[in-house]
C-alpha positions in Angstrom: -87.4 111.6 107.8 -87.6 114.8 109.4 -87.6 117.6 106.7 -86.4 121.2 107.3 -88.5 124.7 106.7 -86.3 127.3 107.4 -83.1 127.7 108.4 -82.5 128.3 111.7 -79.4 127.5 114.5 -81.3 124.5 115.8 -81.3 122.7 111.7 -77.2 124.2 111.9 -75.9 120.4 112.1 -78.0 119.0 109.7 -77.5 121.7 107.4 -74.0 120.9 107.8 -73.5 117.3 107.8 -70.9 116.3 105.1 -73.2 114.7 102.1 -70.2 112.2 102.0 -70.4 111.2 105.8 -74.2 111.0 106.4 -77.2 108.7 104.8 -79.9 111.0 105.3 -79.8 114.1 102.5 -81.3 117.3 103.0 -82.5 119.2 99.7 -80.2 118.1 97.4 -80.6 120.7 94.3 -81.7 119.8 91.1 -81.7 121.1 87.8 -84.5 120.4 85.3 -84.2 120.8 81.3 -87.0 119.7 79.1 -90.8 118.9 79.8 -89.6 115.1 80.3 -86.3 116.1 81.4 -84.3 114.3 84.3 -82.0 114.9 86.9 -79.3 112.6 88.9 -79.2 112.6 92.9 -76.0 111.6 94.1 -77.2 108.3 96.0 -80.1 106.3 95.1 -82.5 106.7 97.7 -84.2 104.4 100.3 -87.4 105.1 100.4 -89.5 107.7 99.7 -88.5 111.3 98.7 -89.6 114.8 99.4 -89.3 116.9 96.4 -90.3 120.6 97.2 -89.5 124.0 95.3 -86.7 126.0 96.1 -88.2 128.2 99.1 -89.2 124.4 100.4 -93.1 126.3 100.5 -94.4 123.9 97.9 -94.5 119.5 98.0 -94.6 118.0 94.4 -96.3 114.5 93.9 -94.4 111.5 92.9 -96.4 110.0 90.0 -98.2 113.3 89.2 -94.8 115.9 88.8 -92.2 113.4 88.8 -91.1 109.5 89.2 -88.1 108.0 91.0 -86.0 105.7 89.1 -82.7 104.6 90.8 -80.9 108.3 90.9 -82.9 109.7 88.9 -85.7 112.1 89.3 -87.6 112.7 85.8 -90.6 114.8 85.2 -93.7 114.0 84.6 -95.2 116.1 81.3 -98.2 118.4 82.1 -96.5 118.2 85.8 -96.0 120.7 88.2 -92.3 120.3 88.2 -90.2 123.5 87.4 -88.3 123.5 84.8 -86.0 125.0 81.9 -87.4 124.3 78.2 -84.7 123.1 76.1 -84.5 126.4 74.0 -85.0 128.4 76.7 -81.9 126.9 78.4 -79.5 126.3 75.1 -80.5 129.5 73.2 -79.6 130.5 70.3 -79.4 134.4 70.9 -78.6 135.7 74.2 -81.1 138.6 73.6 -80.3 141.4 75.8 -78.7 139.2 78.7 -75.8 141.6 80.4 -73.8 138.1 80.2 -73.2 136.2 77.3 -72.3 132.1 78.3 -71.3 130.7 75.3 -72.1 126.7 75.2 -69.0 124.4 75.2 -71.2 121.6 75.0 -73.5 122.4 72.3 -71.3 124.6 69.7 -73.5 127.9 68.6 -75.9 128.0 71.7 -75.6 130.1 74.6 -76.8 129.1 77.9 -79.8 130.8 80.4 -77.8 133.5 82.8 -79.4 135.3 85.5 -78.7 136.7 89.1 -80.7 136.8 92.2 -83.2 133.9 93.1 -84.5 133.7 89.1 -82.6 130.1 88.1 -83.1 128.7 92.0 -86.7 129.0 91.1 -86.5 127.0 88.5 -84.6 124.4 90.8 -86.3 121.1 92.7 -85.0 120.4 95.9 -84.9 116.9 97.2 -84.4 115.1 100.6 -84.3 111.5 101.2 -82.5 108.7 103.0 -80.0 105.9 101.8 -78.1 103.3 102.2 -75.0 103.9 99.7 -71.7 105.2 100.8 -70.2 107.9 99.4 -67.2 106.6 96.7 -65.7 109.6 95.6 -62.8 112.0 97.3 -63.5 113.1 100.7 -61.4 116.6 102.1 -59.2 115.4 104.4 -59.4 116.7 108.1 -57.0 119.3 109.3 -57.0 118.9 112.6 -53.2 118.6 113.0 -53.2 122.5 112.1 -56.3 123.7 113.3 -56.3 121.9 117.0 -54.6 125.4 118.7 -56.8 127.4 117.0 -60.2 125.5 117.6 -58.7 124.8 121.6 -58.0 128.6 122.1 -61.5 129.4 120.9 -62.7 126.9 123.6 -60.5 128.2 125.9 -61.4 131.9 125.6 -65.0 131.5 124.7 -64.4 133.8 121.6 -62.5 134.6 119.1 -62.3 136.3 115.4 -62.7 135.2 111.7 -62.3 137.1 108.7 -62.5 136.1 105.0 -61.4 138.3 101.8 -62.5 136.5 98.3 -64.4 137.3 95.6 -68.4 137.5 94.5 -68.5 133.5 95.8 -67.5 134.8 99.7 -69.7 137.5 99.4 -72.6 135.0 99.2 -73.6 135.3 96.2 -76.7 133.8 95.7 -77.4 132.2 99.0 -81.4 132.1 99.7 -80.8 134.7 102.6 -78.6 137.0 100.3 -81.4 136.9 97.9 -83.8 137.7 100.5 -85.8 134.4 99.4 -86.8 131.0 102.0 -85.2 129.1 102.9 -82.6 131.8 104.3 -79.8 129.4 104.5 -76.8 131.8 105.2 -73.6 132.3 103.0 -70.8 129.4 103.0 -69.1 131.7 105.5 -71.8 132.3 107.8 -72.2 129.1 107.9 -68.1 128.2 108.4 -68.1 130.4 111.2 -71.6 129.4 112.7 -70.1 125.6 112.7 -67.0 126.5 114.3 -69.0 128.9 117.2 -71.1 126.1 118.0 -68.2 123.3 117.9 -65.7 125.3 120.1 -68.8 126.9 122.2 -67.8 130.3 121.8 -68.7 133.2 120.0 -67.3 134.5 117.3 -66.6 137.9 115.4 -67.7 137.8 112.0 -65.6 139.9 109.1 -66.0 139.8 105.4 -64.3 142.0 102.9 -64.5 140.2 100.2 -65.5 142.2 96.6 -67.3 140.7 93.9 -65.6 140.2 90.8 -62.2 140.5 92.5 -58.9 138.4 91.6 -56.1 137.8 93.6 -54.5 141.0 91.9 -57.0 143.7 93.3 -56.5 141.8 96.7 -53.2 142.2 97.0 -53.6 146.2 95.0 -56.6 147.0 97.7 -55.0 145.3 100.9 -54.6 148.2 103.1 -57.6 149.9 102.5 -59.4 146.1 102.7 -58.2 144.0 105.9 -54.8 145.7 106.6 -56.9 147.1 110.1 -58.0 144.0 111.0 -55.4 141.4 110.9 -54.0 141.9 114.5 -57.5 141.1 115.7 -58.0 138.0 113.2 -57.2 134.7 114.7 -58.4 132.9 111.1 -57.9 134.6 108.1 -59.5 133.0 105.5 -58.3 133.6 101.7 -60.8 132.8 99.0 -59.4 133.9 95.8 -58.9 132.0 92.4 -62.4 132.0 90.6 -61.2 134.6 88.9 -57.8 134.0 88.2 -58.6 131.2 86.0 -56.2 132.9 83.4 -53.3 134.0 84.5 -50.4 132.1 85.0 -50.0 129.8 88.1 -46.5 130.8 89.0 -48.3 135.1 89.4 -51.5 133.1 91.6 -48.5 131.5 93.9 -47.2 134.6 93.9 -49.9 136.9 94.8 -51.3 134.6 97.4 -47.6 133.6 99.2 -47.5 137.6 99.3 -50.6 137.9 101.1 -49.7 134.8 103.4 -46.7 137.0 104.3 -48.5 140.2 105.2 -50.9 138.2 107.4 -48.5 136.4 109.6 -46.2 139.8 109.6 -49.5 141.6 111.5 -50.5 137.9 113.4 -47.7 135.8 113.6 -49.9 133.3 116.2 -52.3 133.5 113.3 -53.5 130.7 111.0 -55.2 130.3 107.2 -57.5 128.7 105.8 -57.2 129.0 101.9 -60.2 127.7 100.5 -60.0 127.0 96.7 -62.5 127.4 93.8 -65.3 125.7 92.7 -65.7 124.9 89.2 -67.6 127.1 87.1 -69.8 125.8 85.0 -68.5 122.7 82.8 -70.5 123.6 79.7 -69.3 127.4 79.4 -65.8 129.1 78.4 -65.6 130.1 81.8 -63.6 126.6 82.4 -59.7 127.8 82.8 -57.2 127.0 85.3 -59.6 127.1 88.6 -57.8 123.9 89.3 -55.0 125.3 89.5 -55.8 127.4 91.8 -56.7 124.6 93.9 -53.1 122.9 93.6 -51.4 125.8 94.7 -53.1 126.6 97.1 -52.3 122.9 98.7 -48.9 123.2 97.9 -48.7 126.5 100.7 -49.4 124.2 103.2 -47.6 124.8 106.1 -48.4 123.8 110.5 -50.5 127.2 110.1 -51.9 126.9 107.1 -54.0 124.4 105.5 -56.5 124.5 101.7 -60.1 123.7 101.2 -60.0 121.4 98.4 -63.3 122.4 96.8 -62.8 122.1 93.8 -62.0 118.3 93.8 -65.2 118.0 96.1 -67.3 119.3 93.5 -65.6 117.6 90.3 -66.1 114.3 92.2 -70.0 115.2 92.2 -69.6 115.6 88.4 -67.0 112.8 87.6 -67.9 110.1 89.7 -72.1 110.6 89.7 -72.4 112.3 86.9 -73.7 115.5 88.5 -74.3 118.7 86.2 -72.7 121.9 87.1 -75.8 123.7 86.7 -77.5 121.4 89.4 -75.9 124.1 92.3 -75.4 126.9 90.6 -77.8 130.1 91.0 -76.5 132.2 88.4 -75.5 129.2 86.3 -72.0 130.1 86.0 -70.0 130.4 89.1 -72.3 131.4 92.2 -74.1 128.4 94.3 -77.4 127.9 95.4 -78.0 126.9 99.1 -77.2 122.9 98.2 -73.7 124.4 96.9 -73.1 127.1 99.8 -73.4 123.6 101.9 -71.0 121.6 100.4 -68.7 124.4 100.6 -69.0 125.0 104.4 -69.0 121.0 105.0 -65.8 120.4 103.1 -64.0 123.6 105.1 -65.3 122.3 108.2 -63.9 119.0 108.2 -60.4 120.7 106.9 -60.6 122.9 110.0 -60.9 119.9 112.2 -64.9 120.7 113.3 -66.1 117.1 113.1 -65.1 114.6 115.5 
């Protein structure tokens, strides 16, 4: 198979290939605890696999780093493999980590927490072909909603997008927000990339999202924020919810219907794409009512208006193949690595109708 180096537009449509519609993986991330530690793709490869570092710079050797058994990928002891030591990962004291992630899985530990490119480094990316099918849910495709939208951008060879969420539509921790190869953009670079090349037009870019926001400084910073730009914004795109995990659902609905409102008040030939919260990570506290989020953000629904359902994406990766959290997150709570930042832009994609 042909691998990829570095990102660039030419590698856009394999980069964003839906891992549940295509039988040919590109650097699938992986996770590593333990000197003999192991790791689950999601399909058992045919064939051989690549397994390189997380800038893709360096090829390991199967039968010197690693062995291939079914799904799994397991390291090799005295390997080149990176890797998390078991008391590294599950500590007992946090030391003077600015975060404390206190371990729902193991009671009394606390789990690794950094920012920046320090866990992806510690990740194994793989790419191989196969010949299972995907099993688990599947976004469904919005194209119902979106078909205006996607035909006026045809039509007028441009158009506008602008997204307002939290630290996750920031960016946070793509390679090329890092400043690390493989430079694979944010998950809304990469949304609005897919759309320019499938509706052939070029598209302005805006992003006002804040990390660490909830839906409640949205809605308190609106005017200074994105008021100014909503009668130029042909897609607004609301990502809010990671963090509003603990506050009641019926205050999210409310919150988000209000900024629905204000949108279509400054655009009413506008549309939305509300795109829903991972997960964080399953074996922290930081689990709360993210799916919530998620279900009422489908229940806005509307022919103007349709929801990402990530987080169902990403629970299917754990549920159905066993998938750890940590296996796409670069901060090892709630920001993805490039494999994650993917999946993202895939599942909003096929909501906004992109593939055919």
């Amino acid at each position: 198979m042909e691998l990829l180096n570095l990102y660039n537009r030419a590698n856009l449509q394999k980069y964003l290939a839906p891992f549940w519609n295509t039988r040919t993986v590109y650097d699938e991330s992986l996770m590593i605890v333990g000197d003999s530690g192991a790791s689950q793709l999601i399909y058992k490869p045919k064939g051989p696999v690549t397994v390189r570092n997380n800038t893709l710079e360096i090829t390991y050797k199967e039968g010197v780093d690693y062995r291939v058994s079914g799904r799994t990928i397991e390291r090799i002891p005295g390997g080149s493999l990176p890797f998390f030591r078991e008391d590294e990962y599950y500590m007992d004291d946090p030391g003077d980590s600015p975060v404390v992630l206190r371990c729902t899985s193991r009671p009394g530990k606390n789990l690794f927490f950094s920012e920046g490119g320090v866990i992806t480094k510690r990740m194994i990316f793989v790419s191989y072909e196969t010949e299972q099918a995907w099993e688990g849910f599947r976004p469904s495709s919005g194209k119902n909603v979106f078909t205006p939208l996607l035909e006026r951008f045809r039509k007028d060879g441009k158009g506008s997008v602008l997204f307002y969420g939290d630290s996750l539509t920031c960016g946070c921790n793509s390679s090329s927000y890092v400043g690390l190869p493989p430079y694979v953009p944010s998950w809304p670079e990469l949304i609005t990339m897919g759309l320019e090349d499938y509706c052939g037009a070029g598209l302005t870019y805006v992003n006002e999202a804040v990390g660490g926001w909830a839906s409640s400084h949205a809605v308190d910073n609106w005017d200074a924020k994105v008021k100014r730009h909503l009668p130029y914004t042909d897609l607004f795109v609301l990502a809010f919810g990671m963090n509003d995990g603990w506050i009641p659902a019926e205050e999210y609905r409310a919150k988000t219907e209000l900024m629905i409102n204000r949108y279509f008040e400054a655009k009413p030939d506008g549309y939305i794409l509300l795109v829903a919260p991972m997960t964080p990570n399953r074996e922290t506290d930081w689990v709360a009512n993210q799916s919530v989020c998620e279900k009422v953000m489908l229940s806005l629904q509307t022919d103007r208006i349709a929801a990402v359902p990530v987080y169902s994406v990403f629970m299917n990766l754990v549920d159905t193949y066993g998938k750890l959290t940590g296996n796409w997150l670069a901060n090892n709570i709630n920001h993805v690595n490039d494999f994650g930042a993917r999946v993202y832009a895939q599942a909003a994609l096929t909501v906004l109708g992109a593939y055919d």
